[in-house]
N, C-alpha and C positions, 0 to 999 in steps of 0.2 A: 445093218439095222437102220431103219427110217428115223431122220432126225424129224420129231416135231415140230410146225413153227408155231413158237407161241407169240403172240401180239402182246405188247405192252398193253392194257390197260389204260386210259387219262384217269388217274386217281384224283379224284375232286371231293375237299371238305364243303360242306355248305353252313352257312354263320347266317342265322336267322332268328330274330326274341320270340317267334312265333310256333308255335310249336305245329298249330295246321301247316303252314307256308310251310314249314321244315317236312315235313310227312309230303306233305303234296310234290316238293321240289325233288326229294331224293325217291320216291314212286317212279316221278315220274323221267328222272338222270337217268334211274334203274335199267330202264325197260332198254336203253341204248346198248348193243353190245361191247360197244368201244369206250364206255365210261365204266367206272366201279367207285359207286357212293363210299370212300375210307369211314365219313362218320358225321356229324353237325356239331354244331354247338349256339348255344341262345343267347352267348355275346361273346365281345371280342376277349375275354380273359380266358375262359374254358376255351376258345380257340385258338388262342396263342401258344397253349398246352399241347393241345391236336394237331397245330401243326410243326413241331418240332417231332414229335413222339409218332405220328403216321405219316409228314412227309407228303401231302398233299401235290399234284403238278400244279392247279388250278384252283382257285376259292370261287364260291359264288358269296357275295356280301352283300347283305342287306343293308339299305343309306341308312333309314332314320333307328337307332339302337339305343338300348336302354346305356347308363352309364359311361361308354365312350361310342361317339359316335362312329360311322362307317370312316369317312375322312381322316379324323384322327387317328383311328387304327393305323392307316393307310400312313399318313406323315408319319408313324412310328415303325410300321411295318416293313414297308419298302427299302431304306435303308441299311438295314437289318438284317432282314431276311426275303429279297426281293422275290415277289410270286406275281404269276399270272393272276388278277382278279379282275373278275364280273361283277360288276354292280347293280344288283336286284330292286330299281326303285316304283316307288308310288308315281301313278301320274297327278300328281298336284305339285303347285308349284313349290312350295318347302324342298318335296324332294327331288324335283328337276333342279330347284339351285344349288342343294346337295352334289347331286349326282355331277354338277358339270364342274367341280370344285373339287370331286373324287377323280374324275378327268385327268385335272392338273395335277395330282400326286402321285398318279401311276396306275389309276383302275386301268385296264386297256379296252374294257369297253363298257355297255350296261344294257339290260331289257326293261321293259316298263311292267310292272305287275297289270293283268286284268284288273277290271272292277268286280268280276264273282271269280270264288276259285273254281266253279266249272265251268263244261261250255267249251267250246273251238275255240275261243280266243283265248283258254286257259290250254288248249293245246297247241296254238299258234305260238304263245309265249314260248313253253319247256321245245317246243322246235327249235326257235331262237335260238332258245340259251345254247339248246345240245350245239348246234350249229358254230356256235360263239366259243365257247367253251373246247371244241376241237381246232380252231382257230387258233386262239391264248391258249393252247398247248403247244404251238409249232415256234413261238415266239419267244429268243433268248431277249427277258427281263434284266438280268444281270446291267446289260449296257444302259439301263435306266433305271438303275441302281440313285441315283445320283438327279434324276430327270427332274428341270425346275421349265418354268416356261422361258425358252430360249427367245435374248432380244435381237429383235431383226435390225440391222443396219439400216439408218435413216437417210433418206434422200431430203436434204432442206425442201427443195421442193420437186413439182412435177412439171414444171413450167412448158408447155407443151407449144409449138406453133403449129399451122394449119388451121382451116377453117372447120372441119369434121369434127364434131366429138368422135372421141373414141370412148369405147368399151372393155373392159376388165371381166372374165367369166371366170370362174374359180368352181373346181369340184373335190367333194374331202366325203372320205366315210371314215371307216375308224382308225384316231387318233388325229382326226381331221379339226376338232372345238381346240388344241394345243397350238396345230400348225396353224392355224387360220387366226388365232390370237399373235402370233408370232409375226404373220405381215402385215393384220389390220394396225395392231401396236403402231408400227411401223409408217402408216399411211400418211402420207403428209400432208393438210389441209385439203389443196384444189389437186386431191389424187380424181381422173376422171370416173365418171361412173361405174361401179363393181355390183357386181350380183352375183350371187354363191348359191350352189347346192350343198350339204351337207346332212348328208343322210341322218334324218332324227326324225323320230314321232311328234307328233302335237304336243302344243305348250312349250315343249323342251326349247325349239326355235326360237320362238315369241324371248324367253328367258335369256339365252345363249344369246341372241342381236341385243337385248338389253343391256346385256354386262359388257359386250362389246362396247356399245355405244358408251358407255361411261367409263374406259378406259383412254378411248380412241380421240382422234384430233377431228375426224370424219364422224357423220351422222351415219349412227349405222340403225335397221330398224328391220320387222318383221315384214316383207311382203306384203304388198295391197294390190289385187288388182288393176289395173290401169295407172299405178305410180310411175312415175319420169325415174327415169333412169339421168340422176344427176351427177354434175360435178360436186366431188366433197360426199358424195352419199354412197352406201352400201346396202345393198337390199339382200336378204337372206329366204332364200323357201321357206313358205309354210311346210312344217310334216306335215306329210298325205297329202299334200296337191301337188300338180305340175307347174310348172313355174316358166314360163319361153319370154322371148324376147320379140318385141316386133317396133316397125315403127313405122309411123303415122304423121304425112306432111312435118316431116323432117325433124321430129321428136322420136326419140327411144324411151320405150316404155315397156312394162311385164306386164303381162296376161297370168293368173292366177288364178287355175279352176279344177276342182276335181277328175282324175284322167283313171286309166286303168294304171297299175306298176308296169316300169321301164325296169328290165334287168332287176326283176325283181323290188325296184324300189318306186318309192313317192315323197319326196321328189326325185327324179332321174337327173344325171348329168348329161346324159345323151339328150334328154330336152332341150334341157336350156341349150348346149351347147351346138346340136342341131338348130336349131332357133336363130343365135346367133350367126351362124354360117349364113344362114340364108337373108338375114336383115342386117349385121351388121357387117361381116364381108371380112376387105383388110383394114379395118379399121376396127379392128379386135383385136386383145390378148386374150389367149387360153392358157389357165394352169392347173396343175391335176397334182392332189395331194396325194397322200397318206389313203391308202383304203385297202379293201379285201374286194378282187374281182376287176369285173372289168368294163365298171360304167364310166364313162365318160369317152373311153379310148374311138368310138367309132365316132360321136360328134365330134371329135378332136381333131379326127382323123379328115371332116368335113371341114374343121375352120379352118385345118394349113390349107387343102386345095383350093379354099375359094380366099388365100392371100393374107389368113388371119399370124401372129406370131403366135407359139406355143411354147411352155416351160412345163417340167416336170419336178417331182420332191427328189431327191437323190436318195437310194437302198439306206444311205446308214444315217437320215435323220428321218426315215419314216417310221409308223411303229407297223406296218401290212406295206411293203414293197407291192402292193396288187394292180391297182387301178394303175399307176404311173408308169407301171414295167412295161402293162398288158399296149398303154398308148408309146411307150419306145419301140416297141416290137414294131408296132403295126406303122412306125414310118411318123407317127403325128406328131413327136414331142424334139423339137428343133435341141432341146436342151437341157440334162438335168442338173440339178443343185442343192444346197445344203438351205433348208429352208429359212434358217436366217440370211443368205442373200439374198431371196426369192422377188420382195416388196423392190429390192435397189436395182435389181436385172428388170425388171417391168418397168419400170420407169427408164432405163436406158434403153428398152425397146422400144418403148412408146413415141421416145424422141427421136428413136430413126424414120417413124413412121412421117408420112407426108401425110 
């Protein structure tokens, strides 16, 4: 007798006050063979119900909520009863500050809602999500059970000799806004110039450098075309543009302009880090967070040949072992590690550099 094989399902509750959103999301979860809508709910109390009694693998949660907000769930939830969840937000700034706040308490990722609910870009999104959503199903939660933003070990300083500036390139997709708090926190005044990709849409950037920057000992800021790449500063991608590095009678500076998507994204890590291979040389570090795939590995794979140093996140402090594996594979990451020591091994690289 033929044994069947049956496919688990990803069972996903969706938590939404809206009752269109809610119709429109689980329509459109629906159509995936690999998902099965268990059920919704129009706040977090009817879903705290739902998910005990259907056992959801994955939540889709909406940021801004009548009663108790997305986050707060989340500081209650997580602990508790730790689940895979997606963070469904508006793109205005309220709920990008939200959203990156839901970040820090265990969302493991989020999509930005369109401005109409139809339209391509209403089918761009539920691609995302599905995409997203089979992602934080592969991902044991449990070990972030517990998950606060980890402090990175502080170097007093970065005290640097040689005449070169050096440069700092940094690539993160998701769970990449935790780790990249983790060694900006960390950055010690005259850290030398740093520039990050981290895969996020518009606004959300602009937001995420801002909260940085008011935590941090370093200016941290959104991307400007033609900005210096300085000591003590951090420049972060615009979402949706391409972000490179060049330099110009003996100045480094970014270039910031609208590009096609790199490995599917805008901003790419293989940009900037392509970029840097070619202008800034050995007189680079490359380090490659937390992501899903495998952007950044091949400019990585360019800064070690042309003399740059490269570090990677280690498997058990990433939340997507993807981007950092794909660049150990391919020969480019000299080194992986626990990403609170990340910010104090950069700095003792820098100091071996001439």
């Amino acid at each position: 007798m033929a044994v069947e094989n049956v496919q688990h399902k990803i069972k996903v509750l969706v938590i939404d006050d809206s009752a269109l959103a809610r119709k429109i999301l689980m329509d459109g979860l629906s159509r995936d063979p690999e998902i099965e809508v268990v059920g919704s709910a129009p706040d977090v109390y009817v879903a705290r119900d739902k998910i005990v009694y259907q056992k959801p693998d994955v939540l889709t949660l909406d940021v801004e909520m009548p009663r108790m907000d997305g986050v707060e769930f989340l500081r209650r939830l997580m602990p508790q009863y730790p689940l895979p969840v997606i963070m469904v937000s508006a793109l205005t700034t309220p709920g990008a500050q939200v959203t990156l706040e839901a970040l820090e308490y265990g969302a493991i990722d989020f999509v930005a809602k369109p401005s109409t609910s139809f339209g391509n870009k209403l089918e761009q999104m539920l691609d995302e999500l599905i995409h997203k959503i089979k992602l934080a199903s592969t991902i044991d939660v449990s070990r972030w059970k517990d998950r606060k933003v980890k402090k990175g070990k502080k170097p007093q300083s970065a005290v640097l000799t040689g005449s070169t500036d050096k440069v700092i390139g940094i690539g993160a997709s998701t769970g990449g806004t935790v780790a990249l708090r983790t060694m900006i926190e960390a950055f010690p005044p005259d850290m030398p110039g740093t520039v990050i990709v981290q895969h996020m849409p518009p606004k959300f950037t602009k937001m995420f450098a801002d909260k940085l920057n008011s935590i941090s000992k370093v200016e941290v800021k959104e991307a400007e075309d033609q900005d210096r790449i300085l000591k003590g500063r951090v420049l972060i991608a615009p979402g949706g543009m391409q972000m490179s590095v060049v330099r110009s009678g003996g100045i480094y500076q970014v270039r910031v302009k609208e590009g096609e998507k790199v490995n599917g994204h805008a901003p790419s890590v293989d940009v900037l880090f392509r970029s840097m291979a070619q202008y800034v040389g050995s007189n680079a570090v490359g380090v490659i967070l937390t992501g899903m795939g495998r952007d950044g590995a091949d400019g990585m794979w360019e800064m070690k040949n042309n003399g740059a140093r490269t570090l990677g996140q280690n498997e058990s402090s990433c939340v997507v072992f993807g981007m950092p594996k794909e660049a150990y594979q391919k020969d480019a990451v000299e080194k992986l590690l626990p990403i609170e020591d990340m910010t104090l091994e950069v700095v003792k690289l820098l100091r071996e550099m001439k």
